[in-house]
C-alpha positions in Angstrom: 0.0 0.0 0.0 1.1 3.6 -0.2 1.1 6.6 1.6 -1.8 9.1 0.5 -1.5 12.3 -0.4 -1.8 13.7 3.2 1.1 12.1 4.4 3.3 13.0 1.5 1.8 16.9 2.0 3.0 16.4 5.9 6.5 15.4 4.7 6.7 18.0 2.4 5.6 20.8 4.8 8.2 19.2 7.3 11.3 19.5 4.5 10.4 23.1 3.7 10.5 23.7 7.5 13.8 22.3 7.6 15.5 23.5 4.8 14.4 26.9 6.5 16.0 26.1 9.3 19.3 25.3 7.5 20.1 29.4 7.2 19.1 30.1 10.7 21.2 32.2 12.6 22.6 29.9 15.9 22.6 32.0 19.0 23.9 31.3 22.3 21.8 31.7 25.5 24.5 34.4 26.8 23.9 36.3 23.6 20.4 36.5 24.0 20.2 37.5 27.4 23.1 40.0 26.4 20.4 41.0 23.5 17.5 41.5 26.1 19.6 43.8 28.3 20.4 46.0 25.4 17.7 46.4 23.5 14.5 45.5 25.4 12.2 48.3 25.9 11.3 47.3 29.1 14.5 48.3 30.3 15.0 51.4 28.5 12.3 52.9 30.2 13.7 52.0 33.5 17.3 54.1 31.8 14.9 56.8 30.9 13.5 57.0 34.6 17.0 57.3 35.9 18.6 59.9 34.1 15.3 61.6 34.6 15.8 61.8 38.6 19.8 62.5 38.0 18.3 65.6 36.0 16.2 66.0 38.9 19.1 66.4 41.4 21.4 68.7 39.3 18.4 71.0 40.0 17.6 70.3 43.2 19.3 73.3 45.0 18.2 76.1 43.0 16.6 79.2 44.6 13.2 80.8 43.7 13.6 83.7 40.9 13.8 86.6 42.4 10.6 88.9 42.0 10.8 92.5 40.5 8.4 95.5 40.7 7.8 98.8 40.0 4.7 101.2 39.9 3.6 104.6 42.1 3.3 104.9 46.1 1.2 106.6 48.5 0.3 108.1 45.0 -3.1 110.3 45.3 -6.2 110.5 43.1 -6.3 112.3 40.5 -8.2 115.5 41.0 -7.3 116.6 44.7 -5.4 119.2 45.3 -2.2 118.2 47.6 1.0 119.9 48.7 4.1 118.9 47.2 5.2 116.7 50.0 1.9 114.9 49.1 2.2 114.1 45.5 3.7 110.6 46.3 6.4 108.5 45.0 7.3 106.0 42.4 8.7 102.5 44.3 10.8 100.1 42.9 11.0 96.3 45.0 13.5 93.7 44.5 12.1 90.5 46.5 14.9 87.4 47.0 13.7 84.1 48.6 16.7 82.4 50.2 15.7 78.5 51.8 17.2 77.3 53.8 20.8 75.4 52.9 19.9 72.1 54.9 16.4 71.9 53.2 18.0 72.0 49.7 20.9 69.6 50.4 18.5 67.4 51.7 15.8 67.7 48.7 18.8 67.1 46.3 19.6 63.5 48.6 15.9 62.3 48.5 15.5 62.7 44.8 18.9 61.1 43.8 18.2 57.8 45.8 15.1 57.6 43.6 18.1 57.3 40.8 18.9 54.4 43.0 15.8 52.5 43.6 15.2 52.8 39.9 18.7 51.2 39.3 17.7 48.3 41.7 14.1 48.1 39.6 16.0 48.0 36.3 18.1 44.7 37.8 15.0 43.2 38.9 12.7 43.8 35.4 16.1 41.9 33.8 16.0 39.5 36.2 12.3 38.4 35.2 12.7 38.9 31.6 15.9 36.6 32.0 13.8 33.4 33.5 11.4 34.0 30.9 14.1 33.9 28.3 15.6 31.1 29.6 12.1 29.4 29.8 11.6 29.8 26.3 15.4 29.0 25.6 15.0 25.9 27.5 11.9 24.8 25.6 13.3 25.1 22.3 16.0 22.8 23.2 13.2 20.2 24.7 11.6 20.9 21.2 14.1 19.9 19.0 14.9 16.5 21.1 11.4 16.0 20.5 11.7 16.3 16.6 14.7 13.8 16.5 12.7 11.3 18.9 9.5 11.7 16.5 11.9 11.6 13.2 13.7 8.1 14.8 9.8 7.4 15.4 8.7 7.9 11.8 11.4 5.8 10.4 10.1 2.6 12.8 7.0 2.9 11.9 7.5 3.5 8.1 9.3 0.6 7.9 6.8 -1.3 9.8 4.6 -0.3 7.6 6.7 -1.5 4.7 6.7 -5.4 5.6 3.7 -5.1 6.7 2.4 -4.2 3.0 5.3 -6.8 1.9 3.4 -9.8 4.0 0.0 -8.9 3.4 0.0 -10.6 0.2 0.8 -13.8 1.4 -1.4 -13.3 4.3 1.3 -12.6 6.9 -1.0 -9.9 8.0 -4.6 -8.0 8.4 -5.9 -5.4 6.5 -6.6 -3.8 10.1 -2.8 -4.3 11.5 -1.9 -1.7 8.6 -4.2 0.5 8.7 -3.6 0.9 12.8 0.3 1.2 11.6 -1.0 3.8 9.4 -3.1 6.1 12.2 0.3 5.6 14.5 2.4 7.1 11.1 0.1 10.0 10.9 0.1 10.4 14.7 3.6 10.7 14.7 3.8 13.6 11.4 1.0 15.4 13.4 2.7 15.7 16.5 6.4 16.7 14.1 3.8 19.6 12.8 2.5 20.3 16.4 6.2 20.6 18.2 7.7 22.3 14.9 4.7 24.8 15.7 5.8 25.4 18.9 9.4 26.2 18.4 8.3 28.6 15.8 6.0 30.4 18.4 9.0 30.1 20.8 11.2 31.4 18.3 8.9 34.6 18.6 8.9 35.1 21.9 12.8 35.1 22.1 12.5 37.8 19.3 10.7 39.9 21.4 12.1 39.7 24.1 15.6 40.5 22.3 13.7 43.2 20.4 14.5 41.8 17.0 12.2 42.3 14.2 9.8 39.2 13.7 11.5 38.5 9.9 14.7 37.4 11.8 15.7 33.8 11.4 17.2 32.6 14.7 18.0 29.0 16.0 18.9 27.4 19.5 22.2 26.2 20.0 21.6 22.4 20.4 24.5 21.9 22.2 24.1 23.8 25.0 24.1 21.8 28.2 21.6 23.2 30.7 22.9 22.6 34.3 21.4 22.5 37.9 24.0 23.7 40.4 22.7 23.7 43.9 23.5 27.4 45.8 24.5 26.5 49.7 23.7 30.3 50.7 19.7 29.8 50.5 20.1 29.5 54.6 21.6 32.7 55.0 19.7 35.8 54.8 22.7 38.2 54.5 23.9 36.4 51.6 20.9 36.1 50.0 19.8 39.9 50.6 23.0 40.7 48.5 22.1 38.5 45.8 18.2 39.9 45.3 17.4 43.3 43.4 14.1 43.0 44.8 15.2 43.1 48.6 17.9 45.5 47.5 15.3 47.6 46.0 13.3 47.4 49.5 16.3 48.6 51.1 17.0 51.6 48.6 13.4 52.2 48.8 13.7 52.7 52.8 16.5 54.8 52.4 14.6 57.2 50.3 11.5 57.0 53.0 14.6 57.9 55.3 15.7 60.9 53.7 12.1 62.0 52.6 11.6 61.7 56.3 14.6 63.9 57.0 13.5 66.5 54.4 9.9 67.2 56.2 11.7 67.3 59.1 13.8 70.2 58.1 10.3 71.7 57.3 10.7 73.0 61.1 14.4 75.2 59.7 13.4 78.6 59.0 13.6 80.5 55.3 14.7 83.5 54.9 13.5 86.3 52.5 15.0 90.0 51.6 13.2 92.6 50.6 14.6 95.7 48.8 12.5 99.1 47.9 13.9 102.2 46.4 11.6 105.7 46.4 11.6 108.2 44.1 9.6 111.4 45.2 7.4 113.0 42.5 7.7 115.8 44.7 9.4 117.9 47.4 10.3 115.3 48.9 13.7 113.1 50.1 14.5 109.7 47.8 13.8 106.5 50.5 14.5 103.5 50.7 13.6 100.1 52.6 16.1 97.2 53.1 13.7 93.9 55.2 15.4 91.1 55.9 12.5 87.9 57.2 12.6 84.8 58.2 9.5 82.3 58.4 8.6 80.7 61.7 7.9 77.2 61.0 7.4 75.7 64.2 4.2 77.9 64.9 1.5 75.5 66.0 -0.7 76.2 63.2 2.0 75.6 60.8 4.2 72.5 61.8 0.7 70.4 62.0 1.8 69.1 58.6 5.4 67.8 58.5 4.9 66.4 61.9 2.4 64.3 60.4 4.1 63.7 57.6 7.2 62.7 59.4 5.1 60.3 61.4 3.5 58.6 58.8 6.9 58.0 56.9 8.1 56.4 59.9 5.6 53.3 59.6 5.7 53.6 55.7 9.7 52.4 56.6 8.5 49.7 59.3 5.8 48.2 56.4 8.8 47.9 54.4 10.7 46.3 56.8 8.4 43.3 57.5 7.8 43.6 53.6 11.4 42.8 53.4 11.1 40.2 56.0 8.5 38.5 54.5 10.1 38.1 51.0 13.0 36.9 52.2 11.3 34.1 54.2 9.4 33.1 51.3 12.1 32.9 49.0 14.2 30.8 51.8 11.4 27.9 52.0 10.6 28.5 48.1 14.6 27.7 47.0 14.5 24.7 49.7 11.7 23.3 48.5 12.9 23.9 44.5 15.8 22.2 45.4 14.9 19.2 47.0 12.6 18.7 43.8 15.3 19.3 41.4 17.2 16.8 43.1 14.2 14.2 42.9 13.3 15.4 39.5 17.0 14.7 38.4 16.9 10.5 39.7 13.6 10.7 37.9 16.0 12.0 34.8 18.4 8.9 35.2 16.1 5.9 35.6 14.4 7.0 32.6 18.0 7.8 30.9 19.6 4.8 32.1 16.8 2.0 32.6 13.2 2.8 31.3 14.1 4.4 28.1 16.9 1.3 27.5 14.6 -1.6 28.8 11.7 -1.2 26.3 13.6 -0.3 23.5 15.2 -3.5 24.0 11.7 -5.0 24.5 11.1 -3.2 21.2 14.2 -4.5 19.1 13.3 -7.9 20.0 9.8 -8.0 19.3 11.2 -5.8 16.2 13.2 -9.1 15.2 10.9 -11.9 15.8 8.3 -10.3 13.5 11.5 -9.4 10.9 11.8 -13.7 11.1 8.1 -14.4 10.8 7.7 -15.2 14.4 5.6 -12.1 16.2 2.5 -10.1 14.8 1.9 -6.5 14.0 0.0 -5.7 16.4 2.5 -7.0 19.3 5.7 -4.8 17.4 3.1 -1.6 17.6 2.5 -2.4 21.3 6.2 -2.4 22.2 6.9 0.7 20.1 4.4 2.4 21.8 5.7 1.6 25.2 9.1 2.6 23.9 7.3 5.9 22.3 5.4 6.7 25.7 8.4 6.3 27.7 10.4 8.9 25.4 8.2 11.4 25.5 7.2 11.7 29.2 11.1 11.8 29.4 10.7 14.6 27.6 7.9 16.6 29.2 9.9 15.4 32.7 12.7 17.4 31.0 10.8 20.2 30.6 9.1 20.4 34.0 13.1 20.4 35.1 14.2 22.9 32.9 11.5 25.2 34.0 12.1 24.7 37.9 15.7 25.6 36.8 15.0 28.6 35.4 12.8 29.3 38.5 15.2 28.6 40.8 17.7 30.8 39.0 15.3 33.7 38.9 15.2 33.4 43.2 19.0 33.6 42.9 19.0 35.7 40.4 21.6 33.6 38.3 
């Protein structure tokens, strides 16, 4: 018998696919994640945030412009009649608000460590688009042991297929054992089309995140060897406060509460003003002048009401964030313990299928394989064992996967 015209359309689609692939680009996980820190959007919003607060402190001590005027004084209507001394003056003022020096320096200190909590926010946006890079990265490479498992797969079966159509003839075989061979080969070619689907949509993903246009042909490097290295500083909070942007922002994000508190504080320092008026008489009279120099009085009862309370509601602003702080850090210490005892698990689960599931059937397979080569086993029992192999192969697979992913995870904690 021979394959219909679905099948060969299958193949066909699968060789264009291929010879596609043949011109791809091969990039490296570093270079991607190099890409991503360079180019992503995400993170060029978080640069555009921080020069905006470093243009915000080169500005931060500047005074008030200084206020001008001119115009006539004890000036009277027209109409009345008035002695010379009477006919008034024209004033000119000169007004100059000076704060007060600790208030400025410590405006300019509050707005650049918002320069620095943005820094720390920058780290921790890379370190999320990083896992999901490496998520994506890490499926690819699942994907394409897939393809070779379901390409070994289509050969067995296609050359099942091929003695079975030999013996039929003779009747060596029923009608029904081929056509069952036939839904397994088409089974198989779906599932090529299904996972060569999914690296393309992968293959997307990774574009965007890299922020290369979508027309760019880019492959996996196959040979990459993902690794699990266990991190013996989970335990220690000190350690692992150092390795976190996200704590780290926490802590820059206290220190700005800290110095915001400081600022309203200063609200209780007085400013100071000077006030400058010149006279001209329009008549008989002698040019004047007024020199005032003010101050504000800040701590008036009336006034301080308001950075009082501001100062006291910053100070359990900073204790929130504290047991914020706390709390993170003892989730991500029972979150990394309990990843890691997994991974561990999830790596024997790795080996017995390397080492004796995978091995044992496909023995079981070759033998059956042979005894129905010599005449001595049915169809149906070789489709049986390849299945079993089959099975086996790909929950290995999707076991892969589920490791690779809680690798990933367990990086992103760690921020590896």
């Amino acid at each position: 018998m021979r394959l219909n015209i679905n099948t060969k359309a299958i193949a066909l689609a699968g060789m264009l696919i291929a010879a596609l692939n043949v011109n791809a680009q091969v990039i490296s996980l570093d270079s991607v994640l190099k890409a991503i820190e360079a180019k992503n959007p995400m993170l060029q919003e978080y640069n555009q945030r921080i020069e905006a607060y470093s243009a915000y402190t080169e500005g931060a001590t500047s005074w008030m412009a200084p206020m001008v005027g001119f115009g006539p004084y004890w000036y009277p209507y027209p109409g009345q009649e008035v002695e010379d001394r009477d006919k008034g003056f024209l004033m000119a003022t000169l007004d100059q608000d000076i704060p007060n020096p600790s208030k400025l320096k410590a405006n300019k200190n509050f707005l650049a460590s918002r320069a620095n909590v943005e820094k720390e926010g920058r780290l921790n946006q890379y370190n999320k688009l990083r896992a999901e890079a490496k998520t994506y990265y890490y499926a690819w490479l699942v994907s394409e042991e897939k393809l070779k498992v379901l390409d070994e797969n289509e050969k067995i079966i296609e050359l099942m297929l091929k003695l079975a159509n030999i013996r039929y003839p003779y009747n060596q075989g029923s009608l029904g054992s081929i056509y069952k061979t036939e839904g397994r080969l088409y089974e198989v070619q779906n599932m090529k089309l299904m996972t060569k689907g999914d690296i393309e949509e992968l293959s997307y993903r990774l574009k965007s995140l890299m922020n290369l246009p979508h027309s760019a042909n880019i492959m996996v490097d196959t040979t990459y060897k993902v690794k699990y290295e266990p991190d013996l500083m989970i335990q220690d909070t000190t350690a692992l406060t150092a390795l976190r942007s996200d704590v780290r922002q926490i802590d820059k994000t206290i220190e700005t509460m800290r110095l915001n508190k400081q600022l309203q504080s200063f609200q209780a320092k007085p400013d100071f003003r000077v006030r400058l008026e010149h006279m001209q008489p329009l008549g008989d009279m002698p040019k004047q002048f007024t020199a005032m120099a003010m101050v504000s009085i800040p701590i008036a009862p009336w006034s301080s009401k308001m950075y009082k309370a501001e100062v006291k509601g910053l100070e359990f602003e900073i204790e929130a964030m504290k047991k914020s702080k706390e709390a993170i850090l003892l989730e991500a210490q029972g979150m990394l313990s309990g990843m890691a005892a997994q991974l561990q698990r999830t790596q024997q689960q790795l080996e017995n299928y390397r080492l004796k599931i995978i091995p044992s059937l496909r023995k079981n397979y070759e033998t059956i394989m042979l005894a129905y080569e010599e005449n001595r086993e049915q169809l149906p029992v070789v489709i049986d064992g390849w299945e079993a192999m089959n099975m086996a192969q790909l929950e290995y697979l999707g076991k892969l996967s589920d490791y690779y992913n809680m690798i990933a995870a367990y990086e992103k904690e760690l921020e590896k």
